[in-house]
N, C-alpha and C positions, 0 to 999 in steps of 0.2 A: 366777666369770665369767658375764657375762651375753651370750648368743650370740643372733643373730637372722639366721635363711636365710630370705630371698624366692625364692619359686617351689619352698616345702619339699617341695610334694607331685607339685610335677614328675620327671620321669624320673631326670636331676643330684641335685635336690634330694633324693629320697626316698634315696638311696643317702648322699651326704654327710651327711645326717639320721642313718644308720644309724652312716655312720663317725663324727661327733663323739660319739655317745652311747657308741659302742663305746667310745672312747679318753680320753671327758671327762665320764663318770657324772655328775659332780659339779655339772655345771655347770648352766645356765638355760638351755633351749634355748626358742627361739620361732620360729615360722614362719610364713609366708602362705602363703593358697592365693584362688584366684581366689573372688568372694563363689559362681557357683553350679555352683564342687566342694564346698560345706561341707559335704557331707551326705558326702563319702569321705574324710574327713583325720583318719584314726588314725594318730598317730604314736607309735611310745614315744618317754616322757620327752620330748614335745614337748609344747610347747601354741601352740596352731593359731589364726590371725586370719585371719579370711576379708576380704580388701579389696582393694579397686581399686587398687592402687597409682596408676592415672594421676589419680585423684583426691585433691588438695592438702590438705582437711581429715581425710579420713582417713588419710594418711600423720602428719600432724602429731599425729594422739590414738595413732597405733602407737609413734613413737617417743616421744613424751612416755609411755604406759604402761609399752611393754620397757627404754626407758635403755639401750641394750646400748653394753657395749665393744665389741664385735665384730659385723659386717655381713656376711652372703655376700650377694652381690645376684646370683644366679639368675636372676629371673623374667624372662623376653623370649621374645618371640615368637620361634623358633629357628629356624625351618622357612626357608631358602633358595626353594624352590620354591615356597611360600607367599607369602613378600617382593615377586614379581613380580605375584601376580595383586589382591593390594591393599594396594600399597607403604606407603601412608600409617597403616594400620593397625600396620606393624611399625617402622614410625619412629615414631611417636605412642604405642605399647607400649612401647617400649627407649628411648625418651629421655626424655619427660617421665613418667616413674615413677622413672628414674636421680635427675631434677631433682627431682623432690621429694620422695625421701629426702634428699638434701644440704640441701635446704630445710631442711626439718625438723629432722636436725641442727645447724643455724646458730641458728635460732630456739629451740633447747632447748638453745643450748649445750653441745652434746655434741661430741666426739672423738673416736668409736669408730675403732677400723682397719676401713676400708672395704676388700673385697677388690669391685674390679668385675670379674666373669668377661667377657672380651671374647673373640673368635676367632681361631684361626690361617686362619678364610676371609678377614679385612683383607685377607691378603695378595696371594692368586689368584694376577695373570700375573707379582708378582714373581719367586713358584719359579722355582730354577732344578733342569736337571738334576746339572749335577754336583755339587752339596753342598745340606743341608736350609735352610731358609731360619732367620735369627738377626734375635734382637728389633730390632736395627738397621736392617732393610730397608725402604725405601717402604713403607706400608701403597698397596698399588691395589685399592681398591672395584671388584668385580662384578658386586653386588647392592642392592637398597635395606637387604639384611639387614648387609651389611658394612659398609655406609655408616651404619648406625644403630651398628657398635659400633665405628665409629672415634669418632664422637659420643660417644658415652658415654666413650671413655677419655678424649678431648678434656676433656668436662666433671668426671671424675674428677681430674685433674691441675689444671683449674683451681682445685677448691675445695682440691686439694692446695696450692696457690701462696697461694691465697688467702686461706683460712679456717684456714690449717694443720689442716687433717682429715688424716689419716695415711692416704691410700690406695694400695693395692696395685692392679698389674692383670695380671690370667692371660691368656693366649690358651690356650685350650684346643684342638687340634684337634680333626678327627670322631671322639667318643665315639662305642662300643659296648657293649651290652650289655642284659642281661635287662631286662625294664620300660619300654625304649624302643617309643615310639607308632609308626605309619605314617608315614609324611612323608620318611622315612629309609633309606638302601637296603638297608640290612641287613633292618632289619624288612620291609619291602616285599620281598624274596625272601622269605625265611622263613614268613610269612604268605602265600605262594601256595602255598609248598612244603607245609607243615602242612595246608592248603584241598586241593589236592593230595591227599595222603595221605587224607583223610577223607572222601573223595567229593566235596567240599564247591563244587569247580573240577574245568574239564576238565584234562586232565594238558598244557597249555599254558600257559609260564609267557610274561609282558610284562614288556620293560625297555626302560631307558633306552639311553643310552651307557653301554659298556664299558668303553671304552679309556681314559679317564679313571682318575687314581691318586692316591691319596686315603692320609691318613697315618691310622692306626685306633690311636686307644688305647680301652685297656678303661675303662668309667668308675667304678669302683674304684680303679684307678690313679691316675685323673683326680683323682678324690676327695681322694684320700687328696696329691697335687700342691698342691691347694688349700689344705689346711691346714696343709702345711707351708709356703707362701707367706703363709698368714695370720698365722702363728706365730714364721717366721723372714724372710722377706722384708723389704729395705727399702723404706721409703714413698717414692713418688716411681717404683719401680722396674715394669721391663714382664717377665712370665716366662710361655715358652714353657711348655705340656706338650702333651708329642708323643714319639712313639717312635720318631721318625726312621726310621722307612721308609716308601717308598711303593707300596703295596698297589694294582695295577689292579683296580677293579670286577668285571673279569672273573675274578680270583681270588677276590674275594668269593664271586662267583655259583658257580666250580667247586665249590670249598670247602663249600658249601651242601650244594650238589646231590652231593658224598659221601657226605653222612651222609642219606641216606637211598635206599630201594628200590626207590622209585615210577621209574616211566619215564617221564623230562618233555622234554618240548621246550621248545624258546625261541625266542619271534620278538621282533624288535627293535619296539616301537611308539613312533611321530614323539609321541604325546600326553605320554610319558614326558621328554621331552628339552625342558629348560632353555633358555632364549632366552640365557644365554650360556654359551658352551663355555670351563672354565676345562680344561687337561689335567693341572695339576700342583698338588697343595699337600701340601709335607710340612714337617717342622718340625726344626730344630736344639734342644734341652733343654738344652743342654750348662751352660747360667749356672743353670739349678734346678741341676740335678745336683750342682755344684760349690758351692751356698749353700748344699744339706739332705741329700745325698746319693742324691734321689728319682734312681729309673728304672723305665721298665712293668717289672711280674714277670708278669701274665698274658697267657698264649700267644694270639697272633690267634686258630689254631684252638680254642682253649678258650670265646673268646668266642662266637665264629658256634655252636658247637654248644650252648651255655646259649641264648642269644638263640633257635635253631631251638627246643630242648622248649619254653621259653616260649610259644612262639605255639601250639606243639602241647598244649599246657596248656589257652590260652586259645580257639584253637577247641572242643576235647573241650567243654570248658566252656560254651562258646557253644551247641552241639548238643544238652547233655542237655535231656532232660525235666524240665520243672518241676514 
């Protein structure tokens, strides 16, 4: 089997990287990373293509070299709070790099099973309170970033109709977990908290909105969702993974600030807070569940406190002496 993850050495990607090799030794893995990370893309048993995907001729010499049966399409610009401040950037990253892998495929004649990772943010104000939200609900865009992956599932199903390419599509909701960047609130507590701890910050920590609740899978779970939607899912088909609960922000942040000794304050700061207020997104699974018999196994608290040493890792790190 020949296997190909976009955005392999992204946060998702570096971990699902980890699981296929864990679970598929065998196989051919390939991956991309943006052309200037080349110089940090060790993967085992990977081998690594540094390329723009939003540019048409080097999509068409990727897949013309890998041939893969299999597609994870990872790479997009992921950041919500990012989408706002230069919309066009995360619509111009997540769609035409979607389009021209399908290109590409068309033009090489190829069929691989496409899994497109899209989001359980499509969904936003459809949450409701009394039950988790199921693949059948309105998608209602929030963001330019939602609006880029209802596009792409859009254009995943077309070339599904069209081209008969065999594509999958995930909604993933908010992954957590070690190796995730800033941009995210997990990490954005955590890396005050760890700064915090180190002298590094005043013992004052800045947030956003609280009250807002948010469905957290670990992304190992995540992962590991993925490939069994790769592997057993039907083409044509939309699958949740989410843990079906909704976790307030503010439990995030309690939850944090247990695990550790420092004495921190918290003030609320307006710079933190989203131009739009979404208060609910959590996810129904229940159709994976029932197709592979996926469900999260790791504990929310198990995440936050890996995700917390990580940062407390990577400040130490950040501080030594060279």
């Amino acid at each position: 089997m020949r296997i190909l993850v976009t955005g392999a050495t992204g946060f998702v990607g570096r971990h699902l990287t980890a699981h296929l090799h864990e679970q598929r030794p065998d196989d051919l893995l390939f991956g991309t990373t943006k052309p200037d990370l080349s110089d940090a893309t060790e993967l085992a048993g990977m081998t690594i293509y540094p390329v723009d995907l939003r540019e048409r001729d080097a999509v068409l010499n990727l897949i013309g070299e890998t041939r893969p049966d299999q597609i994870y399409h990872l790479a997009a610009q992921a950041a919500v709070g990012a989408s706002f401040s230069d919309p066009w950037d995360t619509l111009e990253t997540n769609i035409r790099s979607q389009l021209n892998i399908f290109e590409a495929c068309a033009v090489h004649n190829l069929k691989p099973r496409v899994l497109v990772v899209s989001s359980g943010e499509i969904y936003a104000t459809a949450n409701r309170d009394d039950h988790p939200t199921e693949e059948t609900a309105l998608p209602q865009p929030s963001s330019p970033y939602s609006v880029s992956k209802i596009t792409q599932e859009a254009l995943g199903l077309q070339y599904f109709h069209s081209q008969q390419i065999p594509v999958l599509i995930s909604r993933p909701f908010n992954q957590i977990g070690p190796g995730q960047n800033l941009g995210f609130v997990a990490p954005d507590f955590a890396s005050q908290i760890a700064k915090i701890e180190a002298g590094q910050q005043s013992p004052l920590m800045r947030v956003g909105n609280l009250e807002a609740r948010r469905d957290f899978t670990d992304v190992r779970d995540s992962v590991r969702g993925q490939r069994l939607i790769m592997n057993q899912g039907v083409p044509g088909e939309i699958y949740n993974i989410a843990s079906g609960v909704a976790y307030p922000v503010q439990q995030v942040l309690d939850t944090l600030l247990s695990l550790t000794t420092a004495n921190i304050s918290v003030e609320q700061d307006p710079a933190r807070m989203r131009p739009s207020r979404v208060p609910l997104v959590w996810g129904d699974s229940s159709k994976l569940n029932q197709l592979t018999g996926w469900q999260p196994m790791i504990p929310f608290e198990q995440s936050l406190r890996e995700i917390l040493n990580d940062f407390r890792q990577r400040v130490s790190q950040s501080s030594a002496p060279n």
